[in-house]
DSSP file (Angstrom, degrees, kcal/mol; ACC not computed):
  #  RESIDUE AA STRUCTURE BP1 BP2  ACC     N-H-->O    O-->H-N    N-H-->O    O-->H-N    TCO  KAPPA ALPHA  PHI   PSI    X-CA   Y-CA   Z-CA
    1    1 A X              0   0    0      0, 0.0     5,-0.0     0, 0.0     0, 0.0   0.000 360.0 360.0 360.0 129.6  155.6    4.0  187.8
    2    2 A X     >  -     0   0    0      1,-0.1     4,-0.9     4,-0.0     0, 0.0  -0.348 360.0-112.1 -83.8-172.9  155.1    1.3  185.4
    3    3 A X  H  > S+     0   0    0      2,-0.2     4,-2.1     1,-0.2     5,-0.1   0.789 119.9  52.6-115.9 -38.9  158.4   -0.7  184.2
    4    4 A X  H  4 S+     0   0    0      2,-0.2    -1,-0.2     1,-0.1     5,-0.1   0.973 111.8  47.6 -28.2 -63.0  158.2    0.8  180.6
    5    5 A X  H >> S+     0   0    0      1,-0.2     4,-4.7     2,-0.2     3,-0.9   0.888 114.7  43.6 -32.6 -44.4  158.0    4.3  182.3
    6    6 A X  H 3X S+     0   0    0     -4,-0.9     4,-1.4     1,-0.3    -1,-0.2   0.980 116.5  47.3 -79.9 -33.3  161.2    3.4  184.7
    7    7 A X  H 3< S+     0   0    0     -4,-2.1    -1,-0.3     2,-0.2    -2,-0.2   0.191 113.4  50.4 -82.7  19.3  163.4    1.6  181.4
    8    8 A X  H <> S+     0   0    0     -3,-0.9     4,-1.7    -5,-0.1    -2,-0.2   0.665 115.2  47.7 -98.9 -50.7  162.3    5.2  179.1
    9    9 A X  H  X S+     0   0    0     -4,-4.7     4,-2.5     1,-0.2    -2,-0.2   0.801 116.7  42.1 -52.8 -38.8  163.8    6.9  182.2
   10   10 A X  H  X S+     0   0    0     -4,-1.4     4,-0.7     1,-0.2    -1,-0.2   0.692 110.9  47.2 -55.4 -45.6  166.7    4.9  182.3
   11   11 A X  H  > S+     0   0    0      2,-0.2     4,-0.8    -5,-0.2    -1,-0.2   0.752 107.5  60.0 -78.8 -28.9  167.6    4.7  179.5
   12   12 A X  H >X S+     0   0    0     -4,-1.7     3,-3.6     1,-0.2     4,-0.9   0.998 108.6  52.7 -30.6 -85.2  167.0    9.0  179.0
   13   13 A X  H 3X S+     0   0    0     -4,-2.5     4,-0.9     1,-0.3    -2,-0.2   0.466 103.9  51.7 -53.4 -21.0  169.5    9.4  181.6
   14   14 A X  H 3< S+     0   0    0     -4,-0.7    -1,-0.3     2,-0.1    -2,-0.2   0.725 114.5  43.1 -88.4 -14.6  172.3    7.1  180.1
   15   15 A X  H <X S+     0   0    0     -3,-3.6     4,-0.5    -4,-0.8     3,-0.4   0.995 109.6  57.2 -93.1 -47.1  172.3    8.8  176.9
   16   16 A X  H  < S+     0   0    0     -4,-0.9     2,-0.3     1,-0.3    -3,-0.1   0.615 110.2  41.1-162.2 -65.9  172.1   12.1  178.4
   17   17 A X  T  < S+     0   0    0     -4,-0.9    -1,-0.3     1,-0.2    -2,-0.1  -0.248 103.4  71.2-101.0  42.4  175.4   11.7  180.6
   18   18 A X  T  4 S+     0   0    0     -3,-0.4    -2,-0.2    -2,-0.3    -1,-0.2   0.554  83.3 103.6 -98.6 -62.3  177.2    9.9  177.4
   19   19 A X  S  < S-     0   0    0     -4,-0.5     2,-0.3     1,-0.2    10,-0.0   0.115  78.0-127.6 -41.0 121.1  177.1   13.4  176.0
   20   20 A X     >  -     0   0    0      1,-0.2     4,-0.6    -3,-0.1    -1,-0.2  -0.467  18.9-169.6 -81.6 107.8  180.1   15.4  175.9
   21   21 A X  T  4 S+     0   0    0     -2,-0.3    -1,-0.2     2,-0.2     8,-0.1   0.687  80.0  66.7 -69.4 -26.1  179.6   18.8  177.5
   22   22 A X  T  4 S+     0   0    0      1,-0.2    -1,-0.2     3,-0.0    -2,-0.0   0.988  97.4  67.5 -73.5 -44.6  182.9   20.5  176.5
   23   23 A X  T  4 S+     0   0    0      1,-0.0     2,-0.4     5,-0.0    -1,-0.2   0.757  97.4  39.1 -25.5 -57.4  181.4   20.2  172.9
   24   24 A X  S  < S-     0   0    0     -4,-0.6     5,-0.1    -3,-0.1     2,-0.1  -0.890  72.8-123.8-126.6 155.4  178.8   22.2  172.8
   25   25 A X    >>  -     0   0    0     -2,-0.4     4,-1.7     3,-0.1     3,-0.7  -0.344  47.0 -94.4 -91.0 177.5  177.8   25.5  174.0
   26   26 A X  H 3> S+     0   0    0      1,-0.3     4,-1.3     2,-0.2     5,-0.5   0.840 124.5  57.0 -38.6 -60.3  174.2   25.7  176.4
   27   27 A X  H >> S+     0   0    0      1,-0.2     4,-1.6     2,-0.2     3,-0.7   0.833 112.1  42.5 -52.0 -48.2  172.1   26.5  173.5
   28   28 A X  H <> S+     0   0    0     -3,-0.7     4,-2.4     1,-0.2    -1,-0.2   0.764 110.7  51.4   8.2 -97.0  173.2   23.3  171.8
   29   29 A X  H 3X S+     0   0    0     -4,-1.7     4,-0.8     1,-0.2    -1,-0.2   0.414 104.4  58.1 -59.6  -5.6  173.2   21.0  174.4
   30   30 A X  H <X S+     0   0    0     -4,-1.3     4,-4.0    -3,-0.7    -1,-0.2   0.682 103.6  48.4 -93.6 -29.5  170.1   21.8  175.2
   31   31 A X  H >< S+     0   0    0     -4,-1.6     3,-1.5    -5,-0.5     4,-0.4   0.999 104.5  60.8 -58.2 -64.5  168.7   21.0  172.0
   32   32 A X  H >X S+     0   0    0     -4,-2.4     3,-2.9     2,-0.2     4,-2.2   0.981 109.3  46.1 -31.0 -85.0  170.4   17.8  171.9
   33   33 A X  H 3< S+     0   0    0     -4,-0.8    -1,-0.2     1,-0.3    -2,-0.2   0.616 108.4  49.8 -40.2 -22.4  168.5   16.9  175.1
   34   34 A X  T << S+     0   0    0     -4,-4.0    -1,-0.3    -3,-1.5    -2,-0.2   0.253 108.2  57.1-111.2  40.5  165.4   17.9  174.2
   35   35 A X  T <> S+     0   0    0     -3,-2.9     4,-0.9    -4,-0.4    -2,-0.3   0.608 112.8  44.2 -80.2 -36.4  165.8   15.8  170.8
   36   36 A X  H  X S+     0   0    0     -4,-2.2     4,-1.8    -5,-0.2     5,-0.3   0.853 108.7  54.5 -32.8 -63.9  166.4   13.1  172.8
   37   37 A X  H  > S+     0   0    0     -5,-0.5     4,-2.0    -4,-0.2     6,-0.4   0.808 111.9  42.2 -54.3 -36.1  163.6   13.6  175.2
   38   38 A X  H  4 S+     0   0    0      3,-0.2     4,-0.3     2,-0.1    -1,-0.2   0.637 109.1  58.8-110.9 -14.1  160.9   13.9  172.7
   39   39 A X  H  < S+     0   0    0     -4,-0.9    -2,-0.2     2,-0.1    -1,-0.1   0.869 114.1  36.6 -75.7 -16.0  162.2   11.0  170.7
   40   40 A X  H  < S+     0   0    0     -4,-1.8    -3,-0.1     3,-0.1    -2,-0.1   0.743 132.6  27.6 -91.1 -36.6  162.0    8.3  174.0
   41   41 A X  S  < S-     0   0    0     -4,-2.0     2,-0.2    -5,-0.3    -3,-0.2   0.504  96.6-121.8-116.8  13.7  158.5    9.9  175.5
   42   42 A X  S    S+     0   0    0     -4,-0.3     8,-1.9     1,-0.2    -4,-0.1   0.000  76.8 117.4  82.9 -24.6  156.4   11.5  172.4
   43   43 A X        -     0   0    0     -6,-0.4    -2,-0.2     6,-0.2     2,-0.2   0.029  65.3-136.0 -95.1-175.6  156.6   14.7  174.3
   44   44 A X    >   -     0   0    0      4,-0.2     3,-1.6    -3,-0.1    -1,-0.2  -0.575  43.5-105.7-141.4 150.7  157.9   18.3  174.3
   45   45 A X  T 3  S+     0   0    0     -2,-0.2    -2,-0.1     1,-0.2   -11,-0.0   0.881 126.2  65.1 -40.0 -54.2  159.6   19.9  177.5
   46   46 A X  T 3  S-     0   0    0      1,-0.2    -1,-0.2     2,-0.1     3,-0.1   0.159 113.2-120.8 -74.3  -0.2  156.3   21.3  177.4
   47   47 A X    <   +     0   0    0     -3,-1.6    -1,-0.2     1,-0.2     2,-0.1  -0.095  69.2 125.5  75.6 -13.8  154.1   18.4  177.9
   48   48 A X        -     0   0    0      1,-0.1    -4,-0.2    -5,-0.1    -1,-0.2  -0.422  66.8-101.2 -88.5 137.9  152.3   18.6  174.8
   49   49 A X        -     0   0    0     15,-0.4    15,-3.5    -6,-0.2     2,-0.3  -0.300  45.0-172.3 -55.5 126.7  152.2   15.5  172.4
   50   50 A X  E     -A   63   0A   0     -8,-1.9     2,-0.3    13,-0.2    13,-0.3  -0.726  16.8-154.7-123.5-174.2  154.3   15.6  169.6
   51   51 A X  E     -A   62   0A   0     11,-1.4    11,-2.3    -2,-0.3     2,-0.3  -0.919  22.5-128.5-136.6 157.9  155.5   13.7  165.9
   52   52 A X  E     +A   61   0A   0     -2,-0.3     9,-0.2     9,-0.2     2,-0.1  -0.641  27.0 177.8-104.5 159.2  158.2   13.5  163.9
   53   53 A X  S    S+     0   0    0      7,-1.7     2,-0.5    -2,-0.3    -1,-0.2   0.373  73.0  19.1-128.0-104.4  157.4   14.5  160.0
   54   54 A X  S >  S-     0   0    0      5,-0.3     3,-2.4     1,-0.1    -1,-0.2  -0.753  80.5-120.0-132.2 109.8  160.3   14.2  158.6
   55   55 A X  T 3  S+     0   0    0     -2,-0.5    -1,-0.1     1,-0.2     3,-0.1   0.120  96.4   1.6 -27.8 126.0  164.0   12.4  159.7
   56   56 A X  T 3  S+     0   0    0      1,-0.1    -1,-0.2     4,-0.1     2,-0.1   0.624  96.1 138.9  70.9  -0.3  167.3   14.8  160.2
   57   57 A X    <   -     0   0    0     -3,-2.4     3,-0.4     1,-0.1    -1,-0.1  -0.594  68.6-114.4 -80.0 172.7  165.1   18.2  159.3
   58   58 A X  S    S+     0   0    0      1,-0.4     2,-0.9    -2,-0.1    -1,-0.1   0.876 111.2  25.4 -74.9 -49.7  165.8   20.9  161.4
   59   59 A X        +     0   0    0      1,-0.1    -1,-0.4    -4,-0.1    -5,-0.3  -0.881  66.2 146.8-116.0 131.8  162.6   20.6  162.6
   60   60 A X        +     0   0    0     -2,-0.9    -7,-1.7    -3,-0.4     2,-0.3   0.192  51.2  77.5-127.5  24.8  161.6   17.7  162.3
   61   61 A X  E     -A   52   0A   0     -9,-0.2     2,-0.4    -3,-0.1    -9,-0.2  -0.992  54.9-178.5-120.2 144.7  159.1   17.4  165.8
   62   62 A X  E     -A   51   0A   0    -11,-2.3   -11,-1.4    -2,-0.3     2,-0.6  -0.995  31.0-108.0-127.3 127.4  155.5   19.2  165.3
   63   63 A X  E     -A   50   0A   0     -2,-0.4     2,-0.4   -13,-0.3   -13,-0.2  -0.494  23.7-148.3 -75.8 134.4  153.0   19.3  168.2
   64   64 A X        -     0   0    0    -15,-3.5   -15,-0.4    -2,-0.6     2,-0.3  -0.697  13.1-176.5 -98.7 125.5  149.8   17.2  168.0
   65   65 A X        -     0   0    0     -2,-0.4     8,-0.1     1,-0.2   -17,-0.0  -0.968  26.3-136.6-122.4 157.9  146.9   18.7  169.6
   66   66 A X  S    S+     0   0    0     -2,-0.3    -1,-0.2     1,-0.2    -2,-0.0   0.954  99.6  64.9 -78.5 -41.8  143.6   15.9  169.5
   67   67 A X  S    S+     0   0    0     -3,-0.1     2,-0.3     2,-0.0    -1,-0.2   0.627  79.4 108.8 -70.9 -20.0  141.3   19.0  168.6
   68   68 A X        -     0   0    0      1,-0.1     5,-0.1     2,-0.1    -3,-0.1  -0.478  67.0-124.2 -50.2 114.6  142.8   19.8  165.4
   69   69 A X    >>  -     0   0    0     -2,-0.3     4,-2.5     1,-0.1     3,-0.7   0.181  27.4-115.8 -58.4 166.5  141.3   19.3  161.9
   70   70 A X  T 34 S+     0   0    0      1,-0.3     4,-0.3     2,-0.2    -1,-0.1   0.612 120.3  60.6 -91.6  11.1  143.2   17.3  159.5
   71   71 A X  T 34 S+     0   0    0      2,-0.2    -1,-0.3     3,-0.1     4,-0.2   0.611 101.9  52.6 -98.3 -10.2  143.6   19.8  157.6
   72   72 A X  T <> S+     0   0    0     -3,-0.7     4,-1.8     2,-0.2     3,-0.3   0.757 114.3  47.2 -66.0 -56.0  145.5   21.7  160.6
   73   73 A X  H  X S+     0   0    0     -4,-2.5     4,-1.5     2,-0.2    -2,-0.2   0.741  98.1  62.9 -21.0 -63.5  147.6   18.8  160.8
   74   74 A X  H  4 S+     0   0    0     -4,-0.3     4,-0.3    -5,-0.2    -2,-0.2   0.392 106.9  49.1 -75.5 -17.6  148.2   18.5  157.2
   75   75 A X  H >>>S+     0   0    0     -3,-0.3     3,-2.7    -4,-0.2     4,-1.0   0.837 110.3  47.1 -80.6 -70.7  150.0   22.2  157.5
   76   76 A X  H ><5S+     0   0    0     -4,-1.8     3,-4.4     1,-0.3     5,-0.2   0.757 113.3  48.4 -43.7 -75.0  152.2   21.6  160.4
   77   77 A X  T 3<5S+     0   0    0     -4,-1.5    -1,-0.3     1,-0.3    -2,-0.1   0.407 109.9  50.1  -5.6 -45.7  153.1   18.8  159.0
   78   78 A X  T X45S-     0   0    0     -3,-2.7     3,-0.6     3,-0.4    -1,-0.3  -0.008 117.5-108.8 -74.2  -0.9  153.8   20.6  155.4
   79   79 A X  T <<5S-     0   0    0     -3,-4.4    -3,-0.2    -4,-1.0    -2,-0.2   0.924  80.6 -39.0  62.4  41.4  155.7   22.9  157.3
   80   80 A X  T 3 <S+     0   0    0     -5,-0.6     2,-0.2     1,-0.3    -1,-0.2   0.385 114.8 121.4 108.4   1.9  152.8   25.8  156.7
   81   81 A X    <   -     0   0    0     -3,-0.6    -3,-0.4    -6,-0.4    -1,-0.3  -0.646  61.1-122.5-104.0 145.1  152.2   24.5  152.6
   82   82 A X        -     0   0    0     -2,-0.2    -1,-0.1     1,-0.1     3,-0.1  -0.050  20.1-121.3 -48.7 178.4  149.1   23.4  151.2
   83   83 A X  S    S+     0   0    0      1,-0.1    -1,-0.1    -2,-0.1    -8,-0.0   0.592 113.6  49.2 -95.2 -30.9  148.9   20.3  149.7
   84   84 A X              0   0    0      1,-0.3    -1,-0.1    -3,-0.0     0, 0.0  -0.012 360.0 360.0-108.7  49.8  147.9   22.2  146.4
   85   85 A X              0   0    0     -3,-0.1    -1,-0.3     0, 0.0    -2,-0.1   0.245 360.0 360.0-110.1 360.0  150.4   24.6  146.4
């Protein structure tokens, strides 16, 4: 494991267990964790590469696959809009 890898991990796991459980219920907290998760490693629970489009939206991570046109892109991104819409 390279030394980035082991301070990303580290660093996960100390914001992780800052968070105050009584606060929020499962669904929540889970969300919280994987907003976390995909802001430290680029990734989704799911493994797949993701971006951020746009700060503080509700969703604001889209998954990047390489095979995608840019015009494929250019919807997720738009959150499903044309550009000339």
């Amino acid at each position: 494991m390279s030394r980035f890898n082991k301070i990303n991990i580290e660093h996960f796991a100390n914001l992780v267990q800052e968070i105050s459980i009584k606060r929020y219920t499962q669904e929540e907290f889970v969300k919280i964790v994987e907003e976390l998760y995909m802001s430290i490693f680029r990734h989704n629970t799911k493994g797949e590469y993701v971006i951020e489009t746009m700060p503080y939206d509700k969703d604001n991570w889209k998954v990047y696959r390489p095979t995608q046109t840019k015009e494929e892109a250019l919807l997720i991104i738009n959150g499903g809009k044309n550009e000339k819409e």
